[in-house]
N, C-alpha and C positions, 0 to 999 in steps of 0.2 A: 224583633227580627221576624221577616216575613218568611212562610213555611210553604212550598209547594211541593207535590210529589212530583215523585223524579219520574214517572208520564208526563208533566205538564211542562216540567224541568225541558225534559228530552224534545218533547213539540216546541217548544218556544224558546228554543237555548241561545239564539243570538239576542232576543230583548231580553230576557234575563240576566246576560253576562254584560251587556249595555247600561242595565239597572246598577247591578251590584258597583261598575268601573264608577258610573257617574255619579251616584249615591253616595257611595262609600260606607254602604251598609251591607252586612253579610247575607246570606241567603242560607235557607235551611231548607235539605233537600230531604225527604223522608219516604225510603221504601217499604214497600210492605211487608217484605221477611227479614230484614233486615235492619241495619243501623244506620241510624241519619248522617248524611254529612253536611260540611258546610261549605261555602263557595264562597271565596274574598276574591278580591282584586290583590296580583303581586303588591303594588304602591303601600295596601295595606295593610299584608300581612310582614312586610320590611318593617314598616311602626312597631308593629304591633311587637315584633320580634326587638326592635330596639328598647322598647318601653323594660319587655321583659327584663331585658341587660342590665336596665341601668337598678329596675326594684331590685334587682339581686344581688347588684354588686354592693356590698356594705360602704366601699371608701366612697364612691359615688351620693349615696343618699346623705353620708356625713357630709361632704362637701355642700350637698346643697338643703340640708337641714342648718349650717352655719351661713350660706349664704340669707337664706330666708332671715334667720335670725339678726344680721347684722345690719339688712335691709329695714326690718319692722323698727330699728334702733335709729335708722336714718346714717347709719356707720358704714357704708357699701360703698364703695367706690363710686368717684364720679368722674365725668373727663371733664378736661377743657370744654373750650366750646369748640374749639380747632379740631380734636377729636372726635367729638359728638360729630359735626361737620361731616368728616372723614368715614364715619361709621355709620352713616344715614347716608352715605354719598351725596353730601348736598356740595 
């Protein structure tokens, strides 16, 4: 994660927020009497927050700890090919 003071922050604050939107990397902003903060873009701090949800919902990781598993087994659901079709929009 790239570090600049929040002077440098403050003088160049529209290429930086340009950086972070088009990058999709955070930015770390660090004052001198103070504590750092960090700068995302909304798009990815919504991930970010989703990802959270789903590590912590336990039925969720069950679900997809058995899909993995039934997967590696070759046992997971397949579609038609009508379906596939249909779900590739072809």
């Amino acid at each position: 994660m790239e570090t600049v003071s929040v002077n440098q922050f403050r003088d160049n604050l529209k290429s930086y927020v340009e950086q972070v939107v088009d990058n999709h990397e955070p930015l770390k902003v660090t004052r001198r009497a103070g504590e750092a903060f960090v700068v995302i873009s909304a798009d990815d701090w919504e991930r970010e927050q989703e990802t959270l949800y789903v590590l912590q919902n336990a039925s969720l990781m069950a679900q997809i700890a058995a899909s993995g598993a039934t997967h590696t087994q070759n046992q997971g659901y397949l579609p038609s090919d009508e379906q596939f079709n249909e779900i590739a929009g072809l």
